[in-house]
N, C-alpha and C positions, 0 to 999 in steps of 0.2 A: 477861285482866283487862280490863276493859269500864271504861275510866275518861275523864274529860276530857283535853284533851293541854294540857301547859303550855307558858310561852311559852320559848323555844329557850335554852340558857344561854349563857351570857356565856364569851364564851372569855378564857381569863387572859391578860393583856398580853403583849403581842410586840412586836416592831419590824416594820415592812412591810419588804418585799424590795425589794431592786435589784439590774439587771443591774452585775456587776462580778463581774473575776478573782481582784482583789485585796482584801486588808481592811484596806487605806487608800489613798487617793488624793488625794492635796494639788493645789488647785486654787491657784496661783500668783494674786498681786494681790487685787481686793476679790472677786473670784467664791468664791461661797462650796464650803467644802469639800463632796467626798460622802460619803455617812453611813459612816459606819466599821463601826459592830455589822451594820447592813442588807447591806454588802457583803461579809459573812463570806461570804453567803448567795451561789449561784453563776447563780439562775435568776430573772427576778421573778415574784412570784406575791400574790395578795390572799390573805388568811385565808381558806379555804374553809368554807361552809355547815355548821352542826355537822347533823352525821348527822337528820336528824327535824324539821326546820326547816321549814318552808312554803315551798310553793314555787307561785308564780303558773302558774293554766294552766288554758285556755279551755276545754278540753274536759271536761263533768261527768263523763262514764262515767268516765273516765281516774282523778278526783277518788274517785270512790265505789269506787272498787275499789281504790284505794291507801289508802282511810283505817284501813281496821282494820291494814293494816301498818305504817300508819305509828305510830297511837296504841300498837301495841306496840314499836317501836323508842323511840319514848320513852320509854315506861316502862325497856327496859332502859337508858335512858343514865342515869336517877333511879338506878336500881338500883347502875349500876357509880359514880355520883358518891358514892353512899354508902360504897361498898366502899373506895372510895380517900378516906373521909377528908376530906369536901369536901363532907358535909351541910352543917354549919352555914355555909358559904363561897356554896354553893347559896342555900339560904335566906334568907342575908342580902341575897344579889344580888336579890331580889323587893321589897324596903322598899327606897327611898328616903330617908335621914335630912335632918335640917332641914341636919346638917353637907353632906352634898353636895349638897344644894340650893345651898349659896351657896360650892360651892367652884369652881377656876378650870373645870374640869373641865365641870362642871355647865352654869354660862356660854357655854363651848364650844357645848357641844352645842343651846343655846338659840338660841345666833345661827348657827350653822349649819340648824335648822331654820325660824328665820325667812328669811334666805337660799336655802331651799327654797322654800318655799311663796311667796314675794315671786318668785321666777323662774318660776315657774305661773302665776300672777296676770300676768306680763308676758306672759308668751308669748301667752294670753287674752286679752291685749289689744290685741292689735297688728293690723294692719288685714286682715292674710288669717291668723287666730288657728289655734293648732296645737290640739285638742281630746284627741292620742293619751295625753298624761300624765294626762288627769283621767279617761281610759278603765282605765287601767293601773291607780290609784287606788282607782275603783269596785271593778275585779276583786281589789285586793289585801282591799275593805270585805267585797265578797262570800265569796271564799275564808277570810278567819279568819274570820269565823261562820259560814260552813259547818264550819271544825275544830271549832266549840262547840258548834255544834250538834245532836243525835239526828239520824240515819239519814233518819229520816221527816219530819226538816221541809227536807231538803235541795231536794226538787222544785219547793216553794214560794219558796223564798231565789232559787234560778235565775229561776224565772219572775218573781218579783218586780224583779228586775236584772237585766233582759236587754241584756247589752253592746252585740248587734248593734244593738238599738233604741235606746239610749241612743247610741251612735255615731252612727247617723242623725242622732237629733236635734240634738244637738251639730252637725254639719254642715252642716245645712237654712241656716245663717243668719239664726236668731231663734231665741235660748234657751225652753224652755218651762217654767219654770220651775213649772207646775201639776204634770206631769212629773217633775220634777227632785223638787220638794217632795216628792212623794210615792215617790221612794225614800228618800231621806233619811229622813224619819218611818217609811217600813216598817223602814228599819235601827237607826231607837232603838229603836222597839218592839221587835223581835225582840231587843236587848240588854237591856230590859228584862226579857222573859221569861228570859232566861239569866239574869239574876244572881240574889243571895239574895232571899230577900221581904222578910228585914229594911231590904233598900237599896234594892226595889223603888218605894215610893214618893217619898224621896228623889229616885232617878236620876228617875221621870216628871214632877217638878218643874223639874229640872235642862233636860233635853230639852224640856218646853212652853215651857220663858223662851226656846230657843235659836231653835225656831221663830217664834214670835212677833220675834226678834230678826231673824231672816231675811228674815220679811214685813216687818218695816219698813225694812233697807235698799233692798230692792224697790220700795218707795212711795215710798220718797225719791227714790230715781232719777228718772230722765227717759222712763222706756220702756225704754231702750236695754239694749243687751246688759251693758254698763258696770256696771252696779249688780247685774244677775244675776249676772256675773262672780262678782265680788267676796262676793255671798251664798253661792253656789253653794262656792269656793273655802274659806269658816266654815265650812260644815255639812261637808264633807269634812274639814276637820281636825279637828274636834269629834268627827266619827265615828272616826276612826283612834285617836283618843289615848283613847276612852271604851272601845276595844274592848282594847286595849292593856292598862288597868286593869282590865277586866273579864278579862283571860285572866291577872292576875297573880295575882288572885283566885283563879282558876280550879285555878292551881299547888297554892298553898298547902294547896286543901283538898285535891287529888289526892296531894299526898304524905302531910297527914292519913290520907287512907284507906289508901295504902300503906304505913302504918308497920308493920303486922305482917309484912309480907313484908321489912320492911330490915331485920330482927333477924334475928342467928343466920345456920347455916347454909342457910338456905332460898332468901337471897341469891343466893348462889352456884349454888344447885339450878335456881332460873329464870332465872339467865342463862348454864348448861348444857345445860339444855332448850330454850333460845329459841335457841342460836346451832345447836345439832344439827334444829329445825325449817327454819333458815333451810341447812344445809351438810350437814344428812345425819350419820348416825353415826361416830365415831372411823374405821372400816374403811374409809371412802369419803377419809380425809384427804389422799391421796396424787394426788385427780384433783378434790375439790374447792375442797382451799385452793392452788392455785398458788404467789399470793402469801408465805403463808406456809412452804413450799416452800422458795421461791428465798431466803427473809430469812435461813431458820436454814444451809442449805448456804451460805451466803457466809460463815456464823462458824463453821463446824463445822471446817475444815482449820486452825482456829485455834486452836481452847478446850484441845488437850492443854498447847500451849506456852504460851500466857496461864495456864493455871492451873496449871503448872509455875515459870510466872514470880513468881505470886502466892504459893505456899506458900514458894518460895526466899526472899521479899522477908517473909514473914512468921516465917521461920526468924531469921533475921538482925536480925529485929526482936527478938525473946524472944532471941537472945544477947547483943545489943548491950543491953539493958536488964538482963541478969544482968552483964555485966562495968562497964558502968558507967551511971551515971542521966543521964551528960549525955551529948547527943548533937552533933556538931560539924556546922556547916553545910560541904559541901566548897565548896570556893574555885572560883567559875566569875567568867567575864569575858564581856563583848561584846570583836563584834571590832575597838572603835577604843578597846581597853585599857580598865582598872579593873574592879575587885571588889567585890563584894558580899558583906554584913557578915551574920553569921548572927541571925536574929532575936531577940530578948532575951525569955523567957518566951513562945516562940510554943506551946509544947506546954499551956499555961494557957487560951487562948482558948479559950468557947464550953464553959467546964467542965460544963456542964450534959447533956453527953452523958451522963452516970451512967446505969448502969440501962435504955439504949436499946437493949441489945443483946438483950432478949427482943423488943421490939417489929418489928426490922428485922433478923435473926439472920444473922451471916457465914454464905457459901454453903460444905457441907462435899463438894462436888463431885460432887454427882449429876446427871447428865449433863441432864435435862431443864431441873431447877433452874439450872445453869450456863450450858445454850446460851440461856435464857430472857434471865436477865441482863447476861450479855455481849450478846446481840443486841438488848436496847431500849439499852441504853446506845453502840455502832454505829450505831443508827440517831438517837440524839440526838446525837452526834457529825458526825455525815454537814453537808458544807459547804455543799451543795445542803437548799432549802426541802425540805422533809416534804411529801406532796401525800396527799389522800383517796385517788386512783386507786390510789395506788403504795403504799400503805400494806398488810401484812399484815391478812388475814380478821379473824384473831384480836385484834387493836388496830382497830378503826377505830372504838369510841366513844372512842377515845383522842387522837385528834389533835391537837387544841385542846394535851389536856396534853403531849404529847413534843411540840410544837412551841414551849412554853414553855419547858420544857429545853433545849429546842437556843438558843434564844436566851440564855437564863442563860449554857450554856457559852461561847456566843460574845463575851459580855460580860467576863466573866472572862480569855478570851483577849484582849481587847482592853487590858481596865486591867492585865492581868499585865508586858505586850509597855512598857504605857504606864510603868511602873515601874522596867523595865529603862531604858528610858530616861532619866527621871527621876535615878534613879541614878548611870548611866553620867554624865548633867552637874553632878551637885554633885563627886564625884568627880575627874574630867578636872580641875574648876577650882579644886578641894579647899578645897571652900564648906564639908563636913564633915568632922569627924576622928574621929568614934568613932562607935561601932556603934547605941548608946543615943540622939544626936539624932538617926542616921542612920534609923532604926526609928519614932521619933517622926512626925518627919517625912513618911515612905512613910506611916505610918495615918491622917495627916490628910488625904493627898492620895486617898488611897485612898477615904476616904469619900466627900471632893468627888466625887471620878470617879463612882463608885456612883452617889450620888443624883442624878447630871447625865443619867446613861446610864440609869437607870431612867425620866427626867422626861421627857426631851426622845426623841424618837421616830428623831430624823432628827438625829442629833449627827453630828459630824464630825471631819479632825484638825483643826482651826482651832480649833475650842472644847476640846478636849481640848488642844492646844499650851497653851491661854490658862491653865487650870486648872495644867497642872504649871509653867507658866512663874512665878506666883505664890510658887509654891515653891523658882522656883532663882531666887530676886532675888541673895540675899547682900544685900554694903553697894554694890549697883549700882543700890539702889533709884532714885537722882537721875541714872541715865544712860540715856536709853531707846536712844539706838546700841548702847549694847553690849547690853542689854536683848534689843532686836528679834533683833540676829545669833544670838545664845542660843537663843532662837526658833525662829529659823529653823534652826539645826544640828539640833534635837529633831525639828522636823519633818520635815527629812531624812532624820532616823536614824530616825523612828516611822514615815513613810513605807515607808518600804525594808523593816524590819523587820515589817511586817503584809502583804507579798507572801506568796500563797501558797507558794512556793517558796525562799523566803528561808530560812536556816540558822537566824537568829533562831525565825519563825516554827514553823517545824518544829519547835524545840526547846524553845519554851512552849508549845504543843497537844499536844506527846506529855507534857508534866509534867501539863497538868491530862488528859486522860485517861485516864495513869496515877495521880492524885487520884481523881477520880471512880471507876476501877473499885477501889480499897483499898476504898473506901465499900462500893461495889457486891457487889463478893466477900469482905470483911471484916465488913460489918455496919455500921451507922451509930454501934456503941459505941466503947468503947476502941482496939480492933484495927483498925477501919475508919479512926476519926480519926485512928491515928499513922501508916498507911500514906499516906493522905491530904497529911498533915503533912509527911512526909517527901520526896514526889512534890515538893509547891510549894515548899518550900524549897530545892528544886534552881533556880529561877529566882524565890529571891527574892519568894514571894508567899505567904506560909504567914498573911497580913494575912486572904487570902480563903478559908482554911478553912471557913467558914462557909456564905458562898457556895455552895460546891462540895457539901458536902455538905447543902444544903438542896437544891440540885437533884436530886443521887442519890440523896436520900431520895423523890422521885416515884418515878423510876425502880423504886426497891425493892420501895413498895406496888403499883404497877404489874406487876412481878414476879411478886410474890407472888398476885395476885390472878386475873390472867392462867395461871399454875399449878393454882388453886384451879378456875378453870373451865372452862381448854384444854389440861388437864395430860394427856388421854386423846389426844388427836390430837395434840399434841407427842408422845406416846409413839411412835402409830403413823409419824408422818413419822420419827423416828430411826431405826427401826427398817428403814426403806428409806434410807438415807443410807450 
């Protein structure tokens, strides 16, 4: 398919990584804590490039011979975001509303870009000026219109922006700004001619005010380099952000055109076609997916006893609901004493699962199907960042998504651990006496946590102490000594307790893992949510049902979809296992 490529998507919110063993570390006095969710993670790493992205690079041949492969790896990530449920999520990420225009978010990122461009401008101006970032710049103007642009005008766009020559001039020590102008205007033109004819005359309006605005800082100037500067430095960012718009454009209508191929099963047929052009036929699976190799034999000496363990747990489940409708929370403690209270109507939350079990169907233990799901929910589980390199063949337009997973879980491990806590000091100081405010209470705190640990990027324990300390005042509201000591014993024990190694630890990460796979191997309906249900009320967190299974509801369609297109070479890799 011969289409334009759009602009890269938007990977779902994660938390950045940091180096740490542990997943908390209390920074003692004002230094602030380090992030708690981030140090789940065991390696630091940045969000890697989604698969089809643009990537800067000097040499044309290089460019022209990677573009038809790349305009179809884009097409297949369209493909698979459809498949998983994530058009409209897609789509909307293309529009800008007046709401995130003026949200904080939005702000952000406006002074962060002025803050760019202001340290350009400096660097410009300083008396031996650095020219390599407005070099970098060009090539990034030149490169995305060369992605929009046809085959046959790519000869022209080079010659028309030749780096090496634009380097030079830049370094001679006197801008040329005749030069200069005159790539800048080849670059609106050619954006011009990309976009629609309905906006064509619009944009060449737009683009003559900008020039004319250009020459007149120029004139105002003194001669000097100073006022080029600063021209020179407009029309670059004019150009970046017009081009930007023009490729969102570009999206929208490229998935117009693909709409017949995202219906049905046709989906599925070209992105089994396109992953066998890229890896060869099912028969070759065993020498060309490596990767995928090595993911599913790390879960295979597993899946007889995990799924042994799951029909036992779901055995127990349909007698314990034939012999009685209530089900009792067992009585567990942390180890500096006190219990926790079983949840009051936890089996009610989130009723709206009815009817989800055609959509996300329990796994009835066929081997592909099984090793499929247990093995992306292992790798969403995994402590260590997810990475492009290390990723199996078979998932790597999926990255973005399991590495959003992996972070959900790690969050839910965190406010689970933070709860225990929580509990264990109203308890100790017996702030509560019954199950009912005790339950209350956990859900209030539990949403604070939520929406703090969704908000803030780089949260910590200090801010999570501050949140539950809120919640264990009692009538100590007027004593901040005893207040702080309170505090500090939480952070003690939430410290210690988010060691990897810690008994704590261990024993909230295997409950929501055992949540997460009920879903997994149960279905997202009835059967998945009370296995689910059952997992986190063993540590007191059955609040984040919800949670849980909106992560392994990815997992699922991810599952399923991944089956639907690589279910042939999963066949053949078992088959040598």
């Amino acid at each position: 398919m011969d289409v334009l490529s759009p602009i890269p998507f938007s990977s779902p919110a994660h938390p950045s990584v940091a180096n740490s063993d542990q997943r908390g570390n209390m920074i003692e006095g004002n230094q602030r804590a380090s992030p708690v969710v981030r140090s789940l993670f065991g390696d630091a790493s940045l969000p890697p490039k989604e698969v089809g992205s643009s990537a800067s690079s000097s040499n044309s041949g290089s460019q022209f011979q990677n573009s038809g492969e790349k305009s179809a790896m884009e097409n297949e990530l369209i493909v698979n975001e459809v498949l998983h449920e994530q058009h409209q999520t897609f789509a909307g990420s293309l529009n800008v509303t007046a709401e995130d225009q003026s949200s904080m978010k939005s702000k952000v990122k406006e002074t962060m870009e002025k803050a760019f461009w202001d340290g350009i401008t400096d660097t410009m101006k300083q008396d031996e000026p650095r020219y390599d970032q407005v070099v970098e710049l060009m090539r990034e103007v030149r490169d995305e219109i060369c992605d929009m642009a046809p085959q046959s005008w790519k000869g022209e766009i080079f010659e028309a922006i030749d780096l090496d020559v634009l380097s030079q001039v830049l370094n001679s020590g006197k801008l040329d700004m005749d030069y200069l102008g005159n790539i800048l205007e080849f670059a609106l033109n050619t954006l011009q001619k990309l976009s629609a004819s309905a906006n064509e005359g619009e944009l060449k309006v737009v683009h003559q005010k900008l020039l004319k605005e250009l020459v007149e800082i120029c004139q105002a100037g003194d001669g000097s380099n100073h006022s080029y500067v600063i021209a020179l430095i407009k029309g670059l960012r004019f150009v970046l952000e017009q081009t930007q718009a023009l490729k969102q454009e570009i999206s929208k209508a490229r998935i117009k055109i693909m709409e017949p191929l995202l219906r049905g099963p046709a989906s599925l047929d070209y992105l089994k076609n396109a992953f066998a052009n890229r890896y060869g036929p099912p028969s070759d699976a065993s020498t060309a997916l490596p990767l995928t190799m090595r993911w599913l034999s790390s879960v295979w000496d597993s899946i007889d006893r995990e799924w042994l363990e799951h029909t036992n747990a779901l055995s127990e489940l349909t007698r314990s609901q034939e012999s009685s409708s209530q089900r009792l929370l067992p009585s567990t403690t942390l180890r500096t004493g006190g219990s926790i209270f079983r949840m009051s109507g936890a089996s009610n939350i989130a009723s709206n699962a009815t009817g989800s079990d055609n959509k996300h169907p329990e796994c009835k233990g066929e081997k592909v199907d099984l090793l499929v799901r247990l093995g992306l929910l292992k790798l969403a589980n995994e402590v260590s960042s997810l990475t492009q390199e290390a990723l199996p063949e078979t998932l790597k337009l999926n990255l973005a998504r399991l590495m959003a997973v992996q972070a959900q879980l790690q969050k839910i491990i965190v406010i689970s651990t933070s709860i225990l806590v929580l509990r264990q000091s109203l308890l100790s100081e017996q702030m509560v006496c019954n199950s009912a405010d005790m339950e209350i209470i956990v859900s209030s705190c539990v949403k604070q946590l939520s929406d703090h640990l969704d908000s803030v990027e780089d949260a910590g324990i200090k801010e999570i102490i501050e949140i539950l300390g809120t919640f264990a005042e009692g009538d100590d509201s007027g004593d901040s000594t005893k207040l702080q000591s309170r505090k500090n014993v939480m952070a003690r024990l939430l410290t210690k307790s988010l060691q990897a190694d810690d008994p704590i630890s261990i024993w909230v990460s295997c409950a929501v893992y055992l949540a997460a796979r009920g879903i997994m191997l149960g279905g997202s309906g009835t059967h998945g949510r009370e296995l689910a249900e059952i997992a986190l009320r063993q540590v007191g967190a059955a609040v984040l049902l919800d949670r849980v299974v909106e992560a392994a509801r990815v997992l699922l369609v991810a599952s399923t979809v991944s089956c639907g297109v690589h279910g042939p070479w999963y066949a053949h890799l078992i088959e040598k296992m």
